[in-house]
GUPATOR-130170 format. One record per residue: residue in three letters; x, y, z of N, C-alpha, C in turn; residue number from 1. Coordinates in steps of 0.05 Angstrom, whole numbers, plus 32768, in hexadecimal, padded with zeros to 4 digits. Layout:
BEGIN
REC     r   n.px   n.py   n.pz   ca.px   ca.py   ca.pz   c.px   c.py   c.pz     k
REC   ALA      X      Y      Z       X       Y       Z      X      Y      Z   NUM
...
***
This chain:
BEGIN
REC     r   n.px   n.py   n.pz   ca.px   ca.py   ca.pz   c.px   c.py   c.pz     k
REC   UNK   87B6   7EBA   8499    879E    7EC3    848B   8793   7EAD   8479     1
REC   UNK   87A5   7EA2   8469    879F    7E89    8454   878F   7E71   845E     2
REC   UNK   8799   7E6B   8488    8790    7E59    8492   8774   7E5F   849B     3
REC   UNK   8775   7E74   84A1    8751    7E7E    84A6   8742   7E82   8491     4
REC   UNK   8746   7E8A   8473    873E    7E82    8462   872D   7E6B   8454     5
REC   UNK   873F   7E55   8457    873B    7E30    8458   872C   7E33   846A     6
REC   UNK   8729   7E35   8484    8718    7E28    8498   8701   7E36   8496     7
REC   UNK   86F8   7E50   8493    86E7    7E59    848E   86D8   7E4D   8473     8
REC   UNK   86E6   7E45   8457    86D4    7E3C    8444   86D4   7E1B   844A     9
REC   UNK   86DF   7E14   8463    86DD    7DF5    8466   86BE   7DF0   8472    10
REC   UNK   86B2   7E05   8487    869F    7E08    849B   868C   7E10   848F    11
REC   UNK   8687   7E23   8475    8677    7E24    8468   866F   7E0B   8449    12
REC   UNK   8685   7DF7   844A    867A    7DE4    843B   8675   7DD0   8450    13
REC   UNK   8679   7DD2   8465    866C    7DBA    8481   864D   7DC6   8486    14
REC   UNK   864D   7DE2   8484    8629    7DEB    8483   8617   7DE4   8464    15
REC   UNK   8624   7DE5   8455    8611    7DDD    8437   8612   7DBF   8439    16
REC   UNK   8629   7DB1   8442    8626    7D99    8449   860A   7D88   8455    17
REC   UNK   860C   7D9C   846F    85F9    7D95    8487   85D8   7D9D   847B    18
REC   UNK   85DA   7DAB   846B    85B9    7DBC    845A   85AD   7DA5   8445    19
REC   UNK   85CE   7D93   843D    85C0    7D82    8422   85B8   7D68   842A    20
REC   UNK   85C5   7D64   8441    85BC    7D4C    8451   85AC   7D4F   8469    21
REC   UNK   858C   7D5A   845D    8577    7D5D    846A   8565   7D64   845F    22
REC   UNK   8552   7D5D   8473    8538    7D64    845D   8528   7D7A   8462    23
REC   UNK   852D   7D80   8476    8529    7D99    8481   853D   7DB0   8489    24
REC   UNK   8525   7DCD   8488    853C    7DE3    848B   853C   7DDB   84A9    25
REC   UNK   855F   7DE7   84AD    8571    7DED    84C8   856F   7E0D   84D6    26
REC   UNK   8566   7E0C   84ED    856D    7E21    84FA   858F   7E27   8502    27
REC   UNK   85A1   7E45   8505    85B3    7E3B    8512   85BE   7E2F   851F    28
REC   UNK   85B6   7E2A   8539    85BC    7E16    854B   85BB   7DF9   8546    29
REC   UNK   85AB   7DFB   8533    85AE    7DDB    852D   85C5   7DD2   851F    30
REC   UNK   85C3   7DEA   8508    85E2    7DEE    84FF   85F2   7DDB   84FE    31
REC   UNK   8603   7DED   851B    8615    7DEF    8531   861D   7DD6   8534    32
REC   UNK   860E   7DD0   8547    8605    7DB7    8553   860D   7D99   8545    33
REC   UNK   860A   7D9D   8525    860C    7D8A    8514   862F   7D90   8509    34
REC   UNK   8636   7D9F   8514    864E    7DA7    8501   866A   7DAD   8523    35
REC   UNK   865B   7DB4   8530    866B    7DBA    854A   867B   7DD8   854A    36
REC   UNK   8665   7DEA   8540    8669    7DFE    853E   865F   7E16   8543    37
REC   UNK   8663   7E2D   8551    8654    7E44    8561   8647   7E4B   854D    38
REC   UNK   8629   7E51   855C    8615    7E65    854F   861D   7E7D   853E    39
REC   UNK   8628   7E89   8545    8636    7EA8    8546   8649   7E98   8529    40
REC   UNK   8657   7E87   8526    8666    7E81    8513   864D   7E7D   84F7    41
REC   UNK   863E   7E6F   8502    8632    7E60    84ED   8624   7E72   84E0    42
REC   UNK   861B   7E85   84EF    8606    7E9E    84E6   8616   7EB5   84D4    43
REC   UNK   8627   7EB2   84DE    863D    7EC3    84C3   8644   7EB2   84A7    44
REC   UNK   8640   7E98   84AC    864A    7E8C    8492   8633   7E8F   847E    45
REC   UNK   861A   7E87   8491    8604    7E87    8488   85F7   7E9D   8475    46
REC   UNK   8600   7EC1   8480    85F5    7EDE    8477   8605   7ED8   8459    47
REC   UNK   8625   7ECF   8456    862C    7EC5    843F   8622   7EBF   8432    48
REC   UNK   861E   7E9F   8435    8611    7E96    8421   85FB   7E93   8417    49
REC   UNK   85E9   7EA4   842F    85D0    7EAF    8420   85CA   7EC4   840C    50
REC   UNK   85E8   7EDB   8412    85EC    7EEB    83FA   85EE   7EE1   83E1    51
REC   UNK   8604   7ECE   83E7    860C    7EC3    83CC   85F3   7EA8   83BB    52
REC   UNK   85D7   7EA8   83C8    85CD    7EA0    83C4   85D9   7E7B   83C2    53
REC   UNK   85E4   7E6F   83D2    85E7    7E52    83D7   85DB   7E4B   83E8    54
REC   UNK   85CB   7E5D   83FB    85BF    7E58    8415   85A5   7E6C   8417    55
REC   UNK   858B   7E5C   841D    8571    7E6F    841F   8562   7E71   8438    56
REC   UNK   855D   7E82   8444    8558    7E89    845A   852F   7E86   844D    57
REC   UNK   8526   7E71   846A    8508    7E70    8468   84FC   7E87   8470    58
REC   UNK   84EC   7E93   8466    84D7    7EB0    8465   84CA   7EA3   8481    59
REC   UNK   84CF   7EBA   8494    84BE    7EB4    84B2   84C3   7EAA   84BD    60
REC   UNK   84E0   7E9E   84BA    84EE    7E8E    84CF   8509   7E8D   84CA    61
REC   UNK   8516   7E7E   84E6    8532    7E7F    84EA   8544   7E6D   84DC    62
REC   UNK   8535   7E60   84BF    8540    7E4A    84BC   854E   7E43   84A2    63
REC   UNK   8561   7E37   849E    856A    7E39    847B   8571   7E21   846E    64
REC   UNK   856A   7E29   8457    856C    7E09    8443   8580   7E15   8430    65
REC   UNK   858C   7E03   841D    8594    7E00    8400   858C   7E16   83EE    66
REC   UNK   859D   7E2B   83DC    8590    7E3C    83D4   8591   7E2F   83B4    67
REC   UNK   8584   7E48   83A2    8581    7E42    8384   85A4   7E3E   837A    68
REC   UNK   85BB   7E4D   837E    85C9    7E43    837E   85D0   7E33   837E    69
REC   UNK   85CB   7E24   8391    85DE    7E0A    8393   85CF   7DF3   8381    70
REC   UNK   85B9   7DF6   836F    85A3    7DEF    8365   85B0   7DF2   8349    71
REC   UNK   85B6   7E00   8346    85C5    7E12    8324   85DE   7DFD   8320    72
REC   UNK   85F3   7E02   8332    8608    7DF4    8338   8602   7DD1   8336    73
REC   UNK   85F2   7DCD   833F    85EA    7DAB    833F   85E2   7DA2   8327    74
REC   UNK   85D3   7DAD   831D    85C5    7DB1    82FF   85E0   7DAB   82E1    75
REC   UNK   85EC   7DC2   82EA    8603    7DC8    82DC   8618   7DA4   82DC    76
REC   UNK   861A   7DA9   82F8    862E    7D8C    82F4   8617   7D7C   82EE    77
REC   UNK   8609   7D74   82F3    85F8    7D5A    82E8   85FD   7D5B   82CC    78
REC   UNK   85F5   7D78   82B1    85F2    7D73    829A   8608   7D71   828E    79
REC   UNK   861F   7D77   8299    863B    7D70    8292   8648   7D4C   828F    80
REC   UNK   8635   7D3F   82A4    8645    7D26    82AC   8638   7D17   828E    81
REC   UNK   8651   7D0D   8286    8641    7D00    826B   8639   7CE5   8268    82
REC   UNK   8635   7CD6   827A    8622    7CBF    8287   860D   7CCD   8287    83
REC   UNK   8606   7CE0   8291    85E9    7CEA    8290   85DE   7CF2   826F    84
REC   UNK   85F2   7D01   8264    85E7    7D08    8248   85E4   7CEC   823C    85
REC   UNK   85F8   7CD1   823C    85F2    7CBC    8227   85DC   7CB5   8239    86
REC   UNK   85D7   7CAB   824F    85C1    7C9D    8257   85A3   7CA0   8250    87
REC   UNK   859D   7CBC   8254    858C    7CCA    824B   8573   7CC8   8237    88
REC   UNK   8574   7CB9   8228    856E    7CB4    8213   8565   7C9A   8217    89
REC   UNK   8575   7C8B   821A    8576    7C6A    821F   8566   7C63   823C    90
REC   UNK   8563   7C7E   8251    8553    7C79    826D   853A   7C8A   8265    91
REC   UNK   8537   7C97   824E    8516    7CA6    824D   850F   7C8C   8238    92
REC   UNK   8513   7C74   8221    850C    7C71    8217   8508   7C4A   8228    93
REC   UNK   8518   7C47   8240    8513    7C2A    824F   84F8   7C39   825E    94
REC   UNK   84F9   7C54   826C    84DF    7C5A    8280   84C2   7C58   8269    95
REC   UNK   84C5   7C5C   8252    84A9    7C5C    8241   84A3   7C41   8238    96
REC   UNK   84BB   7C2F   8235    84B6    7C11    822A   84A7   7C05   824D    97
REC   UNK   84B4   7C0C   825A    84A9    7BFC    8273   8497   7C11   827D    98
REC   UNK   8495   7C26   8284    8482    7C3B    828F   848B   7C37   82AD    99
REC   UNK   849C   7C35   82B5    84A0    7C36    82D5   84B9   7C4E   82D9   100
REC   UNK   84BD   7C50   82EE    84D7    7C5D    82F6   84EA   7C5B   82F2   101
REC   UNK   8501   7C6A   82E4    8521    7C59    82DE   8531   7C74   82E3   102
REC   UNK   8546   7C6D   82F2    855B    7C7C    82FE   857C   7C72   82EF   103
REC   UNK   8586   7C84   82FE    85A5    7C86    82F0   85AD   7C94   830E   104
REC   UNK   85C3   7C7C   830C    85D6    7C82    8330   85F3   7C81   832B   105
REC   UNK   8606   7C92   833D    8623    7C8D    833B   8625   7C88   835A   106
REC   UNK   863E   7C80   835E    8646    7C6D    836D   865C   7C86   837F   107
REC   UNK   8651   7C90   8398    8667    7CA0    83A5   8669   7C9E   83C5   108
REC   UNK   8684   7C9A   83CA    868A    7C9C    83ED   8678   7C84   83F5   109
REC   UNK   8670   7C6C   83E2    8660    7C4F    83F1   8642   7C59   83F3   110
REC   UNK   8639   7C6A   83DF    8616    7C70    83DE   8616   7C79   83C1   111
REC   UNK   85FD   7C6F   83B9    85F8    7C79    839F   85E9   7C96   83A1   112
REC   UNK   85F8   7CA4   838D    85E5    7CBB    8386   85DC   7CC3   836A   113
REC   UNK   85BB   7CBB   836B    85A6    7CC2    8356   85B0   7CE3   8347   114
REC   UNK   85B8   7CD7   832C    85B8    7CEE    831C   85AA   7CED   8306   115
REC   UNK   8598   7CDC   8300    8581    7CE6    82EC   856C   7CD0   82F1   116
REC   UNK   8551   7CD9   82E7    853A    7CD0    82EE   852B   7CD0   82D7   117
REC   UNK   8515   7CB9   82D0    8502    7CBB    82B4   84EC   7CB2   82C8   118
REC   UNK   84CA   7CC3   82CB    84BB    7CB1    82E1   84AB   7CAD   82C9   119
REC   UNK   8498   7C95   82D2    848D    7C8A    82C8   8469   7C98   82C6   120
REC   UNK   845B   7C8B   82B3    8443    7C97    82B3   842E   7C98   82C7   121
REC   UNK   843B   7C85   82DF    842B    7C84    82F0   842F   7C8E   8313   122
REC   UNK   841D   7C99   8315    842D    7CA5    8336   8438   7C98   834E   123
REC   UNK   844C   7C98   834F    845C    7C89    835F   8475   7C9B   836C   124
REC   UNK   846B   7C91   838B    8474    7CA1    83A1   848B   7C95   83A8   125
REC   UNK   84A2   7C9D   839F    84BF    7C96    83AA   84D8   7CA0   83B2   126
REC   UNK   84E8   7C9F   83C6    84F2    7CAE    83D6   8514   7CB7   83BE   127
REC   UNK   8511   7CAD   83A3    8525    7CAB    839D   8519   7CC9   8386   128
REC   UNK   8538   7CDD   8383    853A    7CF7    8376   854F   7D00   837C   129
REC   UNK   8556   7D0B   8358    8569    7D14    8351   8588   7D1D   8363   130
REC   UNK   8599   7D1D   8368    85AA    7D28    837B   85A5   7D20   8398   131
REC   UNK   859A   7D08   83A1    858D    7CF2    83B5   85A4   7CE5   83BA   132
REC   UNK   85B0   7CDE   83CE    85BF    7CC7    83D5   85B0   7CAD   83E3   133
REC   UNK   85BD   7C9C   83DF    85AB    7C7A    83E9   85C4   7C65   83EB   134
REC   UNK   85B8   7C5A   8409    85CC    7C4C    840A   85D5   7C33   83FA   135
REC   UNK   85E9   7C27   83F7    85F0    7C0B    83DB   85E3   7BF1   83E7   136
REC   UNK   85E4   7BE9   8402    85CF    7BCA    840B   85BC   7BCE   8403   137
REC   UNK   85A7   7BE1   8402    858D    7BD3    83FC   8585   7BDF   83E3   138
REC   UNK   8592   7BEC   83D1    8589    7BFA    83BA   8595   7BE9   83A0   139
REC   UNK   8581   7BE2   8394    858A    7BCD    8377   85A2   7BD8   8362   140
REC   UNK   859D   7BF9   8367    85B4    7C06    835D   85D0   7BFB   8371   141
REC   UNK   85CD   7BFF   8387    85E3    7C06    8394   85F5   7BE4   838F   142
REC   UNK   85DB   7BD0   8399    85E7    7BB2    8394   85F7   7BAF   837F   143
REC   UNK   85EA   7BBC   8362    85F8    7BB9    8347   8613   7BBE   8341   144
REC   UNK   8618   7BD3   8351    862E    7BDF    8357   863E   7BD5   836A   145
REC   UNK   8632   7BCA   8385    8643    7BB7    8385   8648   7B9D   8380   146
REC   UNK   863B   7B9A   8372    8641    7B76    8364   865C   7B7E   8355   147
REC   UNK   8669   7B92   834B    867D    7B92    8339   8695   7B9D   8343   148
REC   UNK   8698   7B9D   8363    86B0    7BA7    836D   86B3   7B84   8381   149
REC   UNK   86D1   7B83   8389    86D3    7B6F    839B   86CB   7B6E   83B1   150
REC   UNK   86C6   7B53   83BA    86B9    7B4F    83D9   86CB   7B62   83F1   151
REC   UNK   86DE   7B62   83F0    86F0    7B73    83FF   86E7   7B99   83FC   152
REC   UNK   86E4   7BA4   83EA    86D5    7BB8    83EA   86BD   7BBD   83EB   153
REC   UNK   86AD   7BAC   83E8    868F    7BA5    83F7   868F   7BAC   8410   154
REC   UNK   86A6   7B90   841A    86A2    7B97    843C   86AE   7BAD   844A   155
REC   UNK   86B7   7BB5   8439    86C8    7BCD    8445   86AC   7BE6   844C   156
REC   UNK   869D   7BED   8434    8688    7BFE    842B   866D   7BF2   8442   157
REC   UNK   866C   7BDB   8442    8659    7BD4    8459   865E   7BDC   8476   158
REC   UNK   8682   7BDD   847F    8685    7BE5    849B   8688   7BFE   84A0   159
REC   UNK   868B   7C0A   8482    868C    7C21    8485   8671   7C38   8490   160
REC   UNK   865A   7C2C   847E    863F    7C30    8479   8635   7C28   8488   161
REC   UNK   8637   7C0E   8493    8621    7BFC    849E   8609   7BF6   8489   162
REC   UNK   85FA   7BDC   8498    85E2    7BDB    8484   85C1   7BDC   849A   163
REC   UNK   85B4   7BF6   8495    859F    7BFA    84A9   858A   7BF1   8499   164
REC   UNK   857A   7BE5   84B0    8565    7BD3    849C   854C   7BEB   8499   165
REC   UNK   8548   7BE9   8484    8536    7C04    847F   851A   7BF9   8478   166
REC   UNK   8511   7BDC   8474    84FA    7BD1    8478   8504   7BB9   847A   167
REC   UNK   84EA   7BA6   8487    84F0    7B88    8491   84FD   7B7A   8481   168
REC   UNK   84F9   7B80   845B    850D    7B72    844B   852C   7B75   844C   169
REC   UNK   853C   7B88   8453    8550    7B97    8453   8566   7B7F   8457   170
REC   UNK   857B   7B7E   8442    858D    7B67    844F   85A8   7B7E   845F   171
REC   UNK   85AA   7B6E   847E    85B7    7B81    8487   85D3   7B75   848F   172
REC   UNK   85D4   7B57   848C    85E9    7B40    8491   85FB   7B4D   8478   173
REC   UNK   8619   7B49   8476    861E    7B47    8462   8625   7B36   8456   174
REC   UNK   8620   7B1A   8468    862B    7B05    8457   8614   7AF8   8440   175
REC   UNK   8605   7B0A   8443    85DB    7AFE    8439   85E3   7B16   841D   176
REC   UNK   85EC   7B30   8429    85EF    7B3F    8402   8606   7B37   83FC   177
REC   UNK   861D   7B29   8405    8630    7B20    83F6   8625   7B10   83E5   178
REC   UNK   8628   7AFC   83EE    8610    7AE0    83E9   85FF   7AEF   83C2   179
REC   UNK   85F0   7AFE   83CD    85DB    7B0B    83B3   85EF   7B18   83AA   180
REC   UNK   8604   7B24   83B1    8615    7B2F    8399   8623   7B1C   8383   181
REC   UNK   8628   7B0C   838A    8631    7AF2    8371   861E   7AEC   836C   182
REC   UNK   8604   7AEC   836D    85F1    7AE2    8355   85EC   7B02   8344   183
REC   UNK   85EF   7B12   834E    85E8    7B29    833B   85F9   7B2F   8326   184
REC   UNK   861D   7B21   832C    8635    7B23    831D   8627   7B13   8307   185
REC   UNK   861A   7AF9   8308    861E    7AE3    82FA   8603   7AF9   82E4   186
REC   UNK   85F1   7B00   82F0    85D5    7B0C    82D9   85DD   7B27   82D4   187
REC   UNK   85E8   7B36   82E0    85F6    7B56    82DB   85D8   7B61   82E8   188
REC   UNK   85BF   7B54   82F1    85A3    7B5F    82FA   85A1   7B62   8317   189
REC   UNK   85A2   7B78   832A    8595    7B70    8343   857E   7B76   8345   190
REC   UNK   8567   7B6A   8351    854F    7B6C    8360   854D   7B78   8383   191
REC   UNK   853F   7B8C   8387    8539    7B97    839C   851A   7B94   83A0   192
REC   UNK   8521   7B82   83BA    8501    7B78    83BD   84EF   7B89   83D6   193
REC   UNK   84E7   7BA5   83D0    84E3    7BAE    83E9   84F1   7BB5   8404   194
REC   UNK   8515   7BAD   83F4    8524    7BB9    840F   852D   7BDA   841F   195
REC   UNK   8523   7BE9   83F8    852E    7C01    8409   8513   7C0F   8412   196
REC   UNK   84FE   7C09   8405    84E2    7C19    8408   84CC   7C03   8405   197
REC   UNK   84BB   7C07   8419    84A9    7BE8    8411   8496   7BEA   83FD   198
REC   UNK   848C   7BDE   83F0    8478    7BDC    83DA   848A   7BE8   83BC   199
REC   UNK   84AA   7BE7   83C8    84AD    7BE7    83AA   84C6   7BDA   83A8   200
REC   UNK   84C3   7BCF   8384    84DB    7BB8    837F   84EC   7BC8   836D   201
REC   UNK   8506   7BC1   8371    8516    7BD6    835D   852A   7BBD   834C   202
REC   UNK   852F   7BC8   833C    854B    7BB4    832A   8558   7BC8   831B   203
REC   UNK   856D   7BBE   8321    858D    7BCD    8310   859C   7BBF   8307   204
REC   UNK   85AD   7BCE   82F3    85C0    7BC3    82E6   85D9   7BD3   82E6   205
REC   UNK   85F9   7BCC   82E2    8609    7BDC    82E6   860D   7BF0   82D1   206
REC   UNK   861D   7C03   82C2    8629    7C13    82B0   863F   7C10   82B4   207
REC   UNK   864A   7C0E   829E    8668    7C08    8293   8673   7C14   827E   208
REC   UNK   8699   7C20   8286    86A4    7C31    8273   86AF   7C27   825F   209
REC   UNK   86C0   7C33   8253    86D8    7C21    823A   86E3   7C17   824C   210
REC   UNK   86E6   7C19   8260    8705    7C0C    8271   86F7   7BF8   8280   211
REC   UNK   86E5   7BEE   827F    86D4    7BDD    8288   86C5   7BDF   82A7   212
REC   UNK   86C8   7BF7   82B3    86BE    7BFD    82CB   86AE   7C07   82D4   213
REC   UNK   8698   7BFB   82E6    868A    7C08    82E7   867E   7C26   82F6   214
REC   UNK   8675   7C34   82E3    8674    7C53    82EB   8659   7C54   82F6   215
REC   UNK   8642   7C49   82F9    862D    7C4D    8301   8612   7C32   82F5   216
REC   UNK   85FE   7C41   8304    85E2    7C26    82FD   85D1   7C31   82F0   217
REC   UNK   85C2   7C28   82E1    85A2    7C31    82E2   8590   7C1F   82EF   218
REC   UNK   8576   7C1E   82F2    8560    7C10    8301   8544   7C13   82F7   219
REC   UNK   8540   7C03   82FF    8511    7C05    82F7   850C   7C03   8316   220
REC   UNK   84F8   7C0F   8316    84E7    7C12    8336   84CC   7C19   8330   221
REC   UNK   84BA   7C02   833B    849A    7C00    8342   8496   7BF7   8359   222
REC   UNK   8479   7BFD   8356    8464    7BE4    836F   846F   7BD3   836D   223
REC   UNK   846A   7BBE   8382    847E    7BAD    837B   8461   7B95   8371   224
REC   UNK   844A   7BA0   8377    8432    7B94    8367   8432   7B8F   834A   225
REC   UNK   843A   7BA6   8334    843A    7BB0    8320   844B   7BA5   8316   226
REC   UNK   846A   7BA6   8322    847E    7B99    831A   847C   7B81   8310   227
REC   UNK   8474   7B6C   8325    847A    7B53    832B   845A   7B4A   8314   228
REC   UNK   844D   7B59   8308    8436    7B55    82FA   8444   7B53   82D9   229
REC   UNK   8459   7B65   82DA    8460    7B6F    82BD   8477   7B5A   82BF   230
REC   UNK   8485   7B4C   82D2    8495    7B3A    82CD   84B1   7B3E   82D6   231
REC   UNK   84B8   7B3F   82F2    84CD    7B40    82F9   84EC   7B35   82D8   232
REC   UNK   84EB   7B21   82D3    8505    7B1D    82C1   8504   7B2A   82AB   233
REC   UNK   84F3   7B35   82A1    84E6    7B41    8284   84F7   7B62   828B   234
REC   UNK   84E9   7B70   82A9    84EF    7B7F    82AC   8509   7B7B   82AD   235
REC   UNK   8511   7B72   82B3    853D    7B6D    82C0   8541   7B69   829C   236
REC   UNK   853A   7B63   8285    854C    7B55    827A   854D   7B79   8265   237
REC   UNK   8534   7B84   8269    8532    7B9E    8254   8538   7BB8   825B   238
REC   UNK   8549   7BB8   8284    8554    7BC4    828E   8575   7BC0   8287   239
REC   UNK   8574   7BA2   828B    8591    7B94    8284   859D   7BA7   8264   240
REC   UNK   858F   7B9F   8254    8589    7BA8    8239   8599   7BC7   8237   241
REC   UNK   858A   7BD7   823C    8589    7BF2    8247   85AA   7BF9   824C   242
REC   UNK   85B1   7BF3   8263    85D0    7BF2    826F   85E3   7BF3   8262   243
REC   UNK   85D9   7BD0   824B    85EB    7BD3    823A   85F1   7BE0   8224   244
REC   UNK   85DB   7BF1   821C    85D9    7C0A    8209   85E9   7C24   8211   245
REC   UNK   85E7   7C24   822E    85F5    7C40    8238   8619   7C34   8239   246
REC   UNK   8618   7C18   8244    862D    7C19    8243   864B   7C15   8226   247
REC   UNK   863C   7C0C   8217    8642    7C07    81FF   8647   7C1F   81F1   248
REC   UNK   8630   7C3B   81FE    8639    7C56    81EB   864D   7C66   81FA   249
REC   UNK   8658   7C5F   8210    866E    7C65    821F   8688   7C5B   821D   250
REC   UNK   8683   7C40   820E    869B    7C35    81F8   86A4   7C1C   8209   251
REC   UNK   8687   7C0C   821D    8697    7BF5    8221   868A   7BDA   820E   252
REC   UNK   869D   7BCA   8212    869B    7BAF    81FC   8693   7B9C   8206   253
REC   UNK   867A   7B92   8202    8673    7B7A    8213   867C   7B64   8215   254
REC   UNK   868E   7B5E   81F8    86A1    7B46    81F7   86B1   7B41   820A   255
REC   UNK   86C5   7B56   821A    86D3    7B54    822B   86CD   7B4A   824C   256
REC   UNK   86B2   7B51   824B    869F    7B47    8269   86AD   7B64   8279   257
REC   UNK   869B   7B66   829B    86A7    7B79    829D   86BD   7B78   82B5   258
REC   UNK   86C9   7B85   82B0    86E8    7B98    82C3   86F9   7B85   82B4   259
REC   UNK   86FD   7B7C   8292    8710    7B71    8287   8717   7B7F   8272   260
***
């Protein structure tokens, strides 16, 4: 009984799985299909968790997304993680000094995932939001992050991932982001020149604990018109700036440099 239990709540976190990594609602069969599992199964997990409100069935059709639930629950862990509460402050008050976009990312399974956002005054269309995953090659966050782990777990995260070039800039070699990861060690700044989205430049910096490790990035993201107008190093050095505010109220010491 215990074993049908487990497998039953294993199949229904492989369907909330399959709902969050898409952008669209799923019919059953599609389900299935993505999971290798009968209609007839999936449609029972499904009447569940639409009761329990984790799963919402589209009005007029066969199809279901993500419910408020699972919305509540996300919410909840986000305001708990306390990188988000110190940052907070220090990422609404870098997005008004610069007026652009600035994010806050943690580092999971070799992809960053966006857990807080400050946008800027001006409208700007970007594929990056809250509870978003993105892969670490072409994202200035993701680079930052890994500028501060060794080349050996780099490459490990690259064969794991792969690197798909997602515009003509995209470095997909890894011996070309190795290469850029020792210069980012040496400035603690990466620059993203249009690799993950075109027409826009991103820069990050890492976050760091008392124990000197790093737990996550923040970033600036514009046009990459706007950007490169307001001053690419200007921007890096009051992003740089920033980092070290969050990381310093998390209790690390800059004397020590970091992972010492």
């Amino acid at each position: 009984m215990a074993e049908k239990y487990v497998q039953t709540l294993e199949r229904s976190l492989d369907i909330l799985e399959v709902l969050a990594h898409t952008e669209e609602p799923l019919g059953v069969t599609e389900i299935g299909n993505r999971i290798s599992l009968h209609k007839s199964t999936v449609h029972r997990i499904l009447q569940t968790l639409c009761y329990r409100g984790y799963v919402e069935k589209e009005k007029n059709s066969e199809r279901y997304k993500l419910g408020i639930k699972i919305v509540e629950l996300g919410i909840r862990f986000f305001n708990d993680l306390e990188i988000r509460k110190v940052a907070g402050p220090v990422l609404e008050d870098l997005a008004k000094e610069l007026d652009e976009v600035v994010h806050l990312v943690l580092h999971d399974d070799g992809e960053v995932v966006y857990i807080d956002k400050r946008e800027s005054s001006h409208v700007v269309s970007m594929r990056s939001k809250v509870g978003r995953r993105a892969p670490m090659h072409c994202t200035a966050v993701g680079k930052a992050l890994l500028s501060t782990m060794p080349d050996e777990e780099v490459v490990r995260i690259l064969e794991s991932k792969g690197m798909p070039g997602f515009t003509p800039h995209t470095m997909v070699e890894p011996a070309e982001l190795i290469k850029n990861l020792e210069e980012i060690r040496q400035t603690q700044i990466s620059v993203e020149y249009e690799e993950n989205e075109i027409g826009i430049i991103c820069l990050g910096t890492p976050i760091y604990d008392f124990s000197g490790r790093a737990i996550g990035a923040i970033s600036v993201s514009g046009p990459a018109a706007r950007m490169r107008e307001k001053g690419i190093d200007s921007i890096g050095q009051e992003m740089k700036k920033s980092g070290e505010i969050i990381s310093a109220k998390l209790g690390y010491a800059y004397f020590r440099g970091p992972g010492m």
